[in-house]
Each structure stands twice: as structure tokens, then as C-alpha cells.
C-alpha positions as CSV (number, residue, x, y, z in Angstrom):
1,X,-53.4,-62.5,123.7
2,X,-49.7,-63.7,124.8
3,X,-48.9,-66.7,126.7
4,X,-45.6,-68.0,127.2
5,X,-45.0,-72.1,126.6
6,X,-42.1,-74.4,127.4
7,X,-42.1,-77.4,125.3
8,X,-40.6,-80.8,125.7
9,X,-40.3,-82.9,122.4
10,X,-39.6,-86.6,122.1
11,X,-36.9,-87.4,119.2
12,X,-39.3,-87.8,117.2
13,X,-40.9,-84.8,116.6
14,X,-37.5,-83.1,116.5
15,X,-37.7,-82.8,112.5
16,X,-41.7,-81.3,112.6
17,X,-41.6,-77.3,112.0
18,X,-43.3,-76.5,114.8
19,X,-43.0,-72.7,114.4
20,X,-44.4,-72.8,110.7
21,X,-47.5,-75.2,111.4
22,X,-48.5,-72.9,114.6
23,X,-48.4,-69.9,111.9
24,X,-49.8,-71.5,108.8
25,X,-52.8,-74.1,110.5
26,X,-53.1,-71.8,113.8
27,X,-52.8,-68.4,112.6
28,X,-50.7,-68.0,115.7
29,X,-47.3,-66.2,116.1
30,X,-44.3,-67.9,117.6
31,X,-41.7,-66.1,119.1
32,X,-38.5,-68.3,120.0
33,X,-37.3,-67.0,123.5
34,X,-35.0,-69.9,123.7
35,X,-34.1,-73.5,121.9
36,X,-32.0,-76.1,122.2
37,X,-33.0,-78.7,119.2
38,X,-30.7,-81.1,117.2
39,X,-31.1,-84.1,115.2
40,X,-32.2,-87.1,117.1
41,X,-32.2,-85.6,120.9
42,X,-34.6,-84.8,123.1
43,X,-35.7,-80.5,122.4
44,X,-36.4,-78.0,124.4
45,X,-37.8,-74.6,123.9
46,X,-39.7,-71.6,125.5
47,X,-42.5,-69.8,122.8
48,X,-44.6,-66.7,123.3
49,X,-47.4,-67.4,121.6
50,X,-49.6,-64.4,120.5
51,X,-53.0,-64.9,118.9
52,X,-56.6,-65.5,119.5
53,X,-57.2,-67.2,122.8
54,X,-59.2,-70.4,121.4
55,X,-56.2,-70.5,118.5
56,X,-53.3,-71.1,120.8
57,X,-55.5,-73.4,122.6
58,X,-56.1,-75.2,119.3
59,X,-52.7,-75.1,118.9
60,X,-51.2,-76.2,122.3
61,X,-53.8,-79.4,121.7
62,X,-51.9,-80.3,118.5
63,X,-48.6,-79.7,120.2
64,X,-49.4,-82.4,122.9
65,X,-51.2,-84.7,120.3
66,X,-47.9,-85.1,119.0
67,X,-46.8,-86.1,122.4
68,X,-45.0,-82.6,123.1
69,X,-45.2,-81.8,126.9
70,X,-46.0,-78.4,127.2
71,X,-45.8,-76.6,130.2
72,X,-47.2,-72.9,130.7
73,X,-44.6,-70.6,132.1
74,X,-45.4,-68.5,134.8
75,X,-41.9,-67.7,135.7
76,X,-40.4,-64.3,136.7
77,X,-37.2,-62.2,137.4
78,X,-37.4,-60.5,141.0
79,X,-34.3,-58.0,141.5
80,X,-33.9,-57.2,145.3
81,X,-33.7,-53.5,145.1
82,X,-31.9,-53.4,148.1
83,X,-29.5,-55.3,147.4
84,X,-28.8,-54.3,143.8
85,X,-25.9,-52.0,143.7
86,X,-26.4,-50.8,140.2
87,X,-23.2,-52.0,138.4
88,X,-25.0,-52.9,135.0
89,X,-23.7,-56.1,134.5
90,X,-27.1,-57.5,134.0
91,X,-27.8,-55.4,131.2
92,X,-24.6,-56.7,129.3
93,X,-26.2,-60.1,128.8
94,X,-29.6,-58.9,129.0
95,X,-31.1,-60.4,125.2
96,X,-34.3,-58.2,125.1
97,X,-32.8,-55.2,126.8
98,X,-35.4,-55.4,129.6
99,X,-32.6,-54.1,131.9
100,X,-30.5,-50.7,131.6
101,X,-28.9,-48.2,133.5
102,X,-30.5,-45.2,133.4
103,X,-28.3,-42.5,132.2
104,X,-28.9,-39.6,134.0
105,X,-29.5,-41.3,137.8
106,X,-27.1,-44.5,137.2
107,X,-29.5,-46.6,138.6
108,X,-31.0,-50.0,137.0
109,X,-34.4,-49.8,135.5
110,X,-36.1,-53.2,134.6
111,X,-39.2,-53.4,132.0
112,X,-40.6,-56.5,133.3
113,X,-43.4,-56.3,130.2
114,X,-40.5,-57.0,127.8
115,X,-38.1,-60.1,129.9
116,X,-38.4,-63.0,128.4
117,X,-37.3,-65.0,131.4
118,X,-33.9,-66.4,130.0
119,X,-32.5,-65.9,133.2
120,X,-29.0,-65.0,131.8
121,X,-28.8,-61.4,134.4
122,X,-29.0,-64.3,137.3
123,X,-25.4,-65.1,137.4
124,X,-24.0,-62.2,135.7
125,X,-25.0,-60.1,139.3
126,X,-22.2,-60.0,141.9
127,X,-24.5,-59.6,144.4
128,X,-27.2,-62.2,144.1
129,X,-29.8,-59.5,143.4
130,X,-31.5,-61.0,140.5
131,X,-33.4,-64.4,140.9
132,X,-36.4,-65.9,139.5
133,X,-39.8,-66.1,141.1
134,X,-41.7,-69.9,140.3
């Protein structure tokens, strides 16, 4: 099972390896989607956790026991096919390759099973094709 987490961490807990207690006392896989942590600042991150349903619930309880606001994401990247006009740019900024131009028909193909929901392709379209769907 997958679920996608945005976490919130007081100063604080800035200097706990998150990533290595969720593997080692959780048995549950982090991926980093994104992070913005440094010494003595309030962090931010966005973790796909993959693992047994009740362990990533485990887990997500010792997150907020340590006072870590954790938010489920349920965020996702709507492209207007109408409006899209197929230039690529969105694939030039696109992290996990989720969107490319396909090379025989030129057109954008999005594989929404792989986004991660960075939202970079949102201002890299000309158009405003791409937005995000809360």
C-alpha cells in the first residue's frame, strides 16, 4: 500500500532521521518527493510511504507524537487537453518523467500513476493547461 504524506516539523525535530526510523522501527519505505529542511527552521516535506497498511499507520502516529503535523495528500495534476498545445515544456522540468511527447504523434502523454505532485510543469506551460486539482 502507497500513501502520500506532507509533514510539518517544529525545529525541534529538525535533527530526528525521520526516513531511517520509518524504515528501521516501521518496516516502511520512504520515498522523498520533496524537502526543504535545515538546521533550526521549521521543515517541510512530501513522503510516499509504501508498506503494510497498519505500519504506516503506526508510523504516521509516531510522526505526530513528535508533534509533526502530517497531512495526507490528495492532490493532483489536471492538464486541460483542450487547451494544451503540445510544446513539451512540461516534460523539461518534469522530475519523474510522468510527462513526454510522444514521438511518433507529437502529442503529450501524462502517466498520472507515476507524478509525484511537485507541481513544477504548472508554470513551465505557456498556456495555463497544467493545474492542480485539491
Amino acid at each position: 500500500m502507497k500513501r502520500r504524506v506532507n509533514l510539518t516539523f517544529p525545529r525541534t525535530v529538525v535533527g530526528v532521521p525521520i526516513t531511517y526510523r520509518l524504515a528501521r522501527d516501521f518496516n516502511v519505505a520512504a520515498n522523498i518527493i520533496r524537502a526543504q529542511v535545515a538546521p533550526d527552521q521549521v521543515g517541510k516535506m512530501v513522503l510516499e510511504l509504501q508498506g503494510d497498511m497498519d505500519q504506516i499507520d503506526s508510523a504516521i502516529e509516531w510522526m505526530r507524537s513528535l508533534e509533526i503535523t502530517v497531512s495526507l495528500q490528495s492532490k493532483e495534476i489536471v492538464i486541460d487537453e483542450d487547451a494544451c498545445v503540445d510544446c513539451g515544456l512540461c516534460t523539461g522540468v518534469c522530475p519523474t518523467q510522468s510527462l513526454s511527447l510522444n514521438p511518433h504523434s507529437f502529442r503529450l502523454s501524462f502517466n498520472r500513476s507515476t507524478c509525484s505532485v511537485c507541481e513544477q510543469c504548472i508554470p513551465a506551460c505557456p498556456v495555463n493547461a497544467i493545474s492542480v486539482n485539491l
